[in-house]
C-alpha positions in Angstrom: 0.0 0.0 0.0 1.6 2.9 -0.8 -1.1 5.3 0.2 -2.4 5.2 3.9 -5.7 6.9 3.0 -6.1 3.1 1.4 -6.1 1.3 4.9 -9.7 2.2 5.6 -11.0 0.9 2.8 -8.9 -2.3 3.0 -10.1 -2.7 6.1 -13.6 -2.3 5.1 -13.0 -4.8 2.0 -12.0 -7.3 4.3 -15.1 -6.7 6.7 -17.3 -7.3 3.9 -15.3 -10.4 2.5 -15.0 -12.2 6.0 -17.5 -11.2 7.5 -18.8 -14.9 8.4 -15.6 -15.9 9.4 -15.0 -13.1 11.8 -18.0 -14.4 13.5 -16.1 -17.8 14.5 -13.4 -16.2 15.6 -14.7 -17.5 19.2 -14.8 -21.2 17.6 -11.0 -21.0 16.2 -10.3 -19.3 19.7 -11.3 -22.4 21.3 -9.6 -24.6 18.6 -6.3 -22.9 19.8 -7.1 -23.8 23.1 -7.2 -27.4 22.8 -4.0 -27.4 20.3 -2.1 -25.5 22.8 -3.4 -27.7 26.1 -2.7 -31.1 23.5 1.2 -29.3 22.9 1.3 -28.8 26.2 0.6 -32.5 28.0 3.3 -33.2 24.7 6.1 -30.8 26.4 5.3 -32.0 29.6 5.0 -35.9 29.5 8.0 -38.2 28.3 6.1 -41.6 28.2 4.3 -42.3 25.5 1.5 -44.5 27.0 1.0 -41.9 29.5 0.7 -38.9 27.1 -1.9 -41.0 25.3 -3.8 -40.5 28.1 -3.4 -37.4 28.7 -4.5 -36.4 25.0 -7.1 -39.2 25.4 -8.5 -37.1 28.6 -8.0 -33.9 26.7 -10.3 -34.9 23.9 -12.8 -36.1 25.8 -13.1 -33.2 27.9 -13.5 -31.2 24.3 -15.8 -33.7 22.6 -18.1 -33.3 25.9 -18.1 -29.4 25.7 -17.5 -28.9 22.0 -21.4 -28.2 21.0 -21.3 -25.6 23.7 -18.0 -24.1 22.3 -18.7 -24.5 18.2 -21.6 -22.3 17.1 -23.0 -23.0 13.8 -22.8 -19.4 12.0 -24.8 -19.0 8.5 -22.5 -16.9 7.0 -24.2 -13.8 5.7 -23.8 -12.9 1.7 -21.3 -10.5 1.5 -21.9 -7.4 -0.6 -19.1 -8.5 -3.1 -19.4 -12.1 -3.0 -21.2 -12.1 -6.3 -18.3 -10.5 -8.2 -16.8 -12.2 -11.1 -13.3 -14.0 -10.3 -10.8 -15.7 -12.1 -7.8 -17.8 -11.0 -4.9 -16.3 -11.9 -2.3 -18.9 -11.3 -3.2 -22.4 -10.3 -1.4 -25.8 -9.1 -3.3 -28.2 -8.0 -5.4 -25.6 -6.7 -6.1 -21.7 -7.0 -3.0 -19.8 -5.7 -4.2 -16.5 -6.4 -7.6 -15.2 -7.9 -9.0 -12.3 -9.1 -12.1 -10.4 -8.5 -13.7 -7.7 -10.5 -15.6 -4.8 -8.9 -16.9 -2.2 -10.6 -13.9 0.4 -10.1 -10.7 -1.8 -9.1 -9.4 -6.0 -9.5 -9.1 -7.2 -5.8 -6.1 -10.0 -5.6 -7.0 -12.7 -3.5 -4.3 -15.5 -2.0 -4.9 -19.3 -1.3 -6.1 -19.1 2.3 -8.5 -16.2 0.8 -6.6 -13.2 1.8 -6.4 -9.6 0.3 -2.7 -9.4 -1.2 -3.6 -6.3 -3.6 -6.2 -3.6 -5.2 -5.1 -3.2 -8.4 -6.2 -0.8 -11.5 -6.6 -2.0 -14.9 -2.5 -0.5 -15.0 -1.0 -1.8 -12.5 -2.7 -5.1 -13.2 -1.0 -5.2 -16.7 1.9 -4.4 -15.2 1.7 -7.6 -12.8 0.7 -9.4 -15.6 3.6 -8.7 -17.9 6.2 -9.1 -15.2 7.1 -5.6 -14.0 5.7 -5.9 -10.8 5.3 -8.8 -8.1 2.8 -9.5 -5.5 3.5 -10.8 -2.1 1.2 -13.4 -0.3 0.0 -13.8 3.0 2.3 -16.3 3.6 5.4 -13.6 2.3 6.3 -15.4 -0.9 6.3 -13.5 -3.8 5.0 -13.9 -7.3 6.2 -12.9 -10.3 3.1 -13.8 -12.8 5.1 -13.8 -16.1 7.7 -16.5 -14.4 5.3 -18.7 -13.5 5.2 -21.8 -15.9 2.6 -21.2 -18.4 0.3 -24.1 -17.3 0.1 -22.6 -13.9 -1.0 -19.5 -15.9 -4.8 -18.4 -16.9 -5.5 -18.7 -20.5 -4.3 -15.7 -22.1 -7.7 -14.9 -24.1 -10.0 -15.2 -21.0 -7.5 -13.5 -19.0 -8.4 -10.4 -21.4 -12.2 -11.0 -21.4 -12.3 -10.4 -17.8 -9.9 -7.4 -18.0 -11.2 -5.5 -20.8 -14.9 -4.8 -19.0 -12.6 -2.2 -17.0 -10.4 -1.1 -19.6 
């Protein structure tokens, strides 16, 4: 971001986007919880028959709780969930996709993150290899180096350009 007057409206994006999932944040809370009191009894017990127990106890204690803990969420349609996308690159899987809204691309990442906001320009210039986006998980893509069969078809790559253009 090289603007700070962008942040806000990041933010907001990502509001809109996630909105569903920010509403189990109390249900991944919990899922921490039990990873970190599992990792723990690990730390803390050299026998292996023992620590079986212990995780054996720990689960138990969850599964006996859990419906009290998980709360099913409907997750609400977000206002820009019905945008056209398009996956940029892919490998055995979507690595990072593109969505269309009516005045900028938004650059998504595999776990769904927002990695950019790009203009018709500055998507070209991603596109031709001038530029490079980094991920949520920091590693940076250079799309014109990627091999060509990770790569969105050329021609429907411009289709979903040009309505912006």
């Amino acid at each position: 971001m090289k603007d700070r007057k962008e942040l806000p409206e990041m933010i907001q994006l990502f509001k809109e986007e996630f909105d569903g999932e920010l509403s189990m944040l109390n249900t991944l809370v919990n899922f921490e919880l039990l990873i970190l009191e599992i990792g723990q009894a690990i730390d803390e017990t050299p026998n292996d028959t023992i620590l079986g127990g212990k995780i054996r106890v720990i689960i138990d204690k969850w599964m006996a709780n859990k419906d009290k803990l998980v709360t099913k969420v409907e997750k609400p349609k977000s206002k820009n969930s019905s945008y056209p996308k398009i996956e940029l690159l892919n490998s055995e899987g979507p690595i990072l996709m593109l969505k269309r809204t009516p005045e900028a691309f938004l650059m998504y990442d595999e776990w769904k993150f927002l990695v950019g906001k790009f203009s018709v320009e500055s998507l070209d210039k991603f596109i031709s290899g001038k530029s490079t986006i980094t991920d949520s998980n920091n590693r940076v893509w250079n799309y014109a180096e990627q091999h060509v069969n990770m790569r969105q078809d050329p021609e429907k790559l411009e289709e979903f350009i040009k309505v912006l253009r």
